[in-house]
N, C-alpha and C positions, 0 to 999 in steps of 0.2 A: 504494500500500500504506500499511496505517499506521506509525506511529510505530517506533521502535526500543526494546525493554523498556528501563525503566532500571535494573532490578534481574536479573544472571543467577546462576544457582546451579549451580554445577557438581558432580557427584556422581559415583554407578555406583550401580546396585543393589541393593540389598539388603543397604543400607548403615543401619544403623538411625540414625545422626548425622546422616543426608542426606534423611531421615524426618523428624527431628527441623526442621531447619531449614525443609524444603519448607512445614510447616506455621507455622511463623512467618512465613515472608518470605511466605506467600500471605494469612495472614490481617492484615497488617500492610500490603500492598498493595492487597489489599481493601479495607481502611478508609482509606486514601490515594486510591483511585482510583489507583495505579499498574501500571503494565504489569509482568511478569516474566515470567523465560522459563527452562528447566532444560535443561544438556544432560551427557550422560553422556563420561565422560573416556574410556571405555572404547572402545579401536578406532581412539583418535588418540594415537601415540605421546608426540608431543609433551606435549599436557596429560599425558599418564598421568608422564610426565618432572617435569617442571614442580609438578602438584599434585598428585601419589599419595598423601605422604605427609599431605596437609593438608585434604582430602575434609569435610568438605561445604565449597567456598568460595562466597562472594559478593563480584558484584563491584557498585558503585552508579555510574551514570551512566561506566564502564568501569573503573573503578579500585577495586582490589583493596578488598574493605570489611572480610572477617571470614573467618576456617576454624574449621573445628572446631564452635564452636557460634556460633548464633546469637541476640542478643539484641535482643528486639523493639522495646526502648526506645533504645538503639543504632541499631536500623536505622531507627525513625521520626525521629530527629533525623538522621541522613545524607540522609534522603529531605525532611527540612522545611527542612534550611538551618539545624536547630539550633536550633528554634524550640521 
């Protein structure tokens, strides 16, 4: 199989923040060539515990990156090493 994403976005629904982000971290791993991957909190108690309150997160190479909102100049420099 390939690779493991290095960018995941956690959300639910019909979440208009999680909207917001989906298109930043996709079009910002786009222009990276980076993998990403989204999955919904919804149905796992745990995350719903854990990040209910903090919906849309990301995490970069597994560690926690951003909630709420996402900034694309933030997230390019987490994904270049700061470059």
């Amino acid at each position: 199989m390939g690779e493991s994403p290095r960018v995941l976005l956690l959300g639910r629904p019909g979440c208009h923040l999680c909207d917001d982000a989906r298109a930043v971290v996709a079009a910002v791993c786009a222009e990276l060539g980076v993998r990403w991957a989204e999955r919904s909190i919804d149905g796992d108690p745990e995350l719903q515990r854990r990040y209910g309150e903090q919906i849309p997160v990301t995490f970069v190479d597994g560690a926690q990156h951003d909630f709420w909102r996402v900034g694309s100049d933030r997230l390019r420099r987490a994904l270049t090493g700061g470059l």
